[in-house]
N, C-alpha and C positions, 0 to 999 in steps of 0.2 A: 521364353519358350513354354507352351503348355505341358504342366504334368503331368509323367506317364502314370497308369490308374491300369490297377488289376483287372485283368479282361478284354485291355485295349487291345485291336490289332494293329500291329507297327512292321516295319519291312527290317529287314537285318541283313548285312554282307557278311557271308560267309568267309571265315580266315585261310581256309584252306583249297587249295585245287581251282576252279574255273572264279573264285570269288564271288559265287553267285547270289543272286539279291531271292531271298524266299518270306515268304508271311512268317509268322511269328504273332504267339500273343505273351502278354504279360502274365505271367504267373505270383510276383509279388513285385511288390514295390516298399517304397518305407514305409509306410501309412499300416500295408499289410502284413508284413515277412514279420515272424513270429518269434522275437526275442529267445525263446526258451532254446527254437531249433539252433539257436546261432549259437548262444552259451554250450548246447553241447555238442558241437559240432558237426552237428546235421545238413546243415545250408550255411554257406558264406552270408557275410553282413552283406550291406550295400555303402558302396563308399562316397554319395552323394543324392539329392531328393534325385535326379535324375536316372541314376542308374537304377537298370532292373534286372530280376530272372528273367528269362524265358524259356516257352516251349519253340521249336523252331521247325515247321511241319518242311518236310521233304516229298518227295514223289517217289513210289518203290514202297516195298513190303512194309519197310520199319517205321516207316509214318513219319519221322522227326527226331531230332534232340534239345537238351538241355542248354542254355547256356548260363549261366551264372555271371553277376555282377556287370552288366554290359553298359558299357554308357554310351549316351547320344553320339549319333555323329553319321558319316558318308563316309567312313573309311572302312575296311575290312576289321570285323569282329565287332562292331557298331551297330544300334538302332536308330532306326529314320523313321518319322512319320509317313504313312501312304500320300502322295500328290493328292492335289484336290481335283478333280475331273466336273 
């Protein structure tokens, strides 16, 4: 599996209500997520190269949220690569 990289856009299922699949991009990854914030308890670790943060853009006022420590996959609360077209 290719690794996820800060900046990428990747698709996410949502855990809650309709399950819906929305854009998302990475906000940290291993390589980038910042030791210091994790030691004081600013941002969770990441529990594998795979898992990342994310922003996760919604439709409506608020624009999005956060999701923290998400790892790969097609299930609900998961990141997927976008299809190739």
């Amino acid at each position: 599996m290719q690794k996820p990289t800060t900046g990428r856009i990747v698709r996410y299922r949502g855990k809650q209500g309709l399950l819906a699949m929305r854009a998302a991009i990475v906000t940290a990854d291993v390589d980038t997520l910042d030791p210091r914030g994790v030691a004081a308890g600013e941002v969770p670790a990441l529990d594998s190269d795979q898992h990342v943060h994310l922003w996760v853009f919604t439709p409506g006022e608020k624009g999005g949220f956060a999701e923290f420590n998400v790892a790969p996959g097609d299930d609900p609360g998961q990141w997927s690569w976008p299809p190739r077209v």
